[in-house]
C-alpha positions in Angstrom: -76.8 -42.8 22.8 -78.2 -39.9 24.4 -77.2 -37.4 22.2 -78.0 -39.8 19.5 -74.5 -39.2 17.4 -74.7 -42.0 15.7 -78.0 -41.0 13.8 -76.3 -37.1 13.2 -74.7 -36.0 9.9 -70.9 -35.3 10.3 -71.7 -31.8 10.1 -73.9 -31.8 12.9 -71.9 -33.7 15.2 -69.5 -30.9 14.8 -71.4 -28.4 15.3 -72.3 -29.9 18.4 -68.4 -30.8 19.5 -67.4 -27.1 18.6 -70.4 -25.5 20.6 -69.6 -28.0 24.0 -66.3 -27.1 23.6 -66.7 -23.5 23.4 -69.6 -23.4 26.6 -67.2 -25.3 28.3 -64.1 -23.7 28.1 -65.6 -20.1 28.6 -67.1 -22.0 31.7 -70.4 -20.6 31.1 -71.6 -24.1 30.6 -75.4 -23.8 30.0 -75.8 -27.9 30.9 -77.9 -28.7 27.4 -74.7 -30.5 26.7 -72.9 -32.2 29.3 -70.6 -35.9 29.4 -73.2 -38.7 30.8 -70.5 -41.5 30.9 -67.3 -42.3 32.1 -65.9 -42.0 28.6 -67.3 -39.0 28.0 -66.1 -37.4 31.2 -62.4 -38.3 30.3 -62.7 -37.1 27.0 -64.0 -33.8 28.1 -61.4 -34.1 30.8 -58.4 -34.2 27.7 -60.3 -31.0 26.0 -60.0 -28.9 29.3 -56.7 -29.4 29.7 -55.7 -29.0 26.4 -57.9 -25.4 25.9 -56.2 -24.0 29.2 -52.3 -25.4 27.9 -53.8 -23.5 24.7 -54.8 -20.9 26.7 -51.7 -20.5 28.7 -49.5 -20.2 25.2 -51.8 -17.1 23.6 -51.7 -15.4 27.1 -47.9 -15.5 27.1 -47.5 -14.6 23.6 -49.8 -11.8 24.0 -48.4 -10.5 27.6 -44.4 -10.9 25.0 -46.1 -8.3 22.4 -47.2 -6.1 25.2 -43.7 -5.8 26.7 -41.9 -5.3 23.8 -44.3 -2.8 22.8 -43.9 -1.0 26.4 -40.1 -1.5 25.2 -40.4 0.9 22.3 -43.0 3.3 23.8 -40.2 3.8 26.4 -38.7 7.0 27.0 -35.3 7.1 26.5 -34.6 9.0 29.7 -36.0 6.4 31.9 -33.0 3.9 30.9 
């Protein structure tokens, strides 16, 4: 009710998710959008731990590709 998503356009109410999401996550969190209920809170809960298991995969993916490219950089008289 407060954000009044009910009365928004599909579009909008997107905008909206994909801009909380991103505040939130990058925990800069200005507070113009925050969970006011218990539902809310849970469900913003689920999207925090789902953005840092996200998170956690593209970190180790990326640290892999920076190995491997150490790996061929690699001198072949430090072996």
């Amino acid at each position: 009710d407060d954000f009044e998503i009910d009365d928004n356009s599909i579009k909008h109410n997107l905008i909206l998710g994909t801009y909380f999401a991103f505040t939130t996550l990058s925990t800069v969190g200005f507070g113009d959008l925050y969970p006011k209920s218990n539902y809310e809170r849970l469900f913003c809960a689920l999207i925090l731990l789902v953005g840092v298991g996200i998170f956690s995969v593209f970190l180790g993916d990326f640290t892999e590709i920076q190995e491997a490219y150490k790996a061929i950089k690699k001198d072949p008289d430090d072996f």
